[in-house]
C-alpha positions, 0 to 999 in steps of 0.5 A: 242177012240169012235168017234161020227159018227155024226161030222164024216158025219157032216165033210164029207158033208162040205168037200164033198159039198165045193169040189163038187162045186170047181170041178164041177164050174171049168169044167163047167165055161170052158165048158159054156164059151169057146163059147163064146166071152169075152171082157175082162178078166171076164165074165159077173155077171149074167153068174158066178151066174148060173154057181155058183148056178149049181154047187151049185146045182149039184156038191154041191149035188154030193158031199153031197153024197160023202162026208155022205158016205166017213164020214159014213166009215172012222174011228176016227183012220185015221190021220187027212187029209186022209178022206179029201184027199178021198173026195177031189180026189173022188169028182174030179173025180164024179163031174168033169165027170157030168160037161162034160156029162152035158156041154160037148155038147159045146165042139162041137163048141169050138176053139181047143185051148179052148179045149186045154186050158180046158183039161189042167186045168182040168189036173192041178185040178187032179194034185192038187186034193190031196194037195187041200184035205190035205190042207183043212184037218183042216176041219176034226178037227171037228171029234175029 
């Protein structure tokens, strides 16, 4: 079966750029935030909409490039959900690693237990990197 590499790559960089930016936001949400003092448990609007658009801006864009080349070079063969699982565990990886080179000036002046509790989310991410790929695998319908 012929495969149109065109909604091969167009699959990638949705999945790339969707992944990219769950990574990145949640590295960099821990990082931005555990200096400071929240009242509550949100933290302010403002605040989330930079964190957001950062990770728009970097993850989203890692990911793009992820996600163009893991659609570029996956064949139409592969069962549904493996490139999706690719570009999920890949992004964590890429991403993840730009938040903590980016913010991880605030790991200085954070508390130990914020530093626990964020190396443990970031553990429980790795963990549920792949079932987070495979179930965002419908994605890659759009390949055939």
């Amino acid at each position: 079966m012929r495969g149109n590499k065109f909604l091969d790559i167009l699959a990638g960089v949705i999945l790339g750029v969707f992944f990219g930016m769950l990574y990145y936001v949640m590295s960099a949400k821990c990082l931005i935030t555990g200096t400071m003092e929240i009242d509550g448990l949100f933290i302010p609007e403002e605040l989330n909409y930079a964190i957001l658009l950062l990770g728009l801006k970097w993850g989203g864009g890692i990911g793009a490039i992820i996600g163009f080349f893991g659609g570029l070079s996956s064949p139409i063969t592969m069962p549904r959900g493996h490139m999706s699982k690719c570009i999920s565990c890949t992004s964590f990886l890429v991403c993840t690693i730009a938040a903590f080179v980016m913010h991880g000036s605030q790991l200085w002046h954070m508390p130990g237990w914020k530093i626990g509790a964020t190396l443990f989310y970031v553990f429980i991410f790795l963990v549920m990197a792949v079932p987070f790929g495979q179930f965002f695998g419908f994605i890659e319908k759009i390949r055939e």
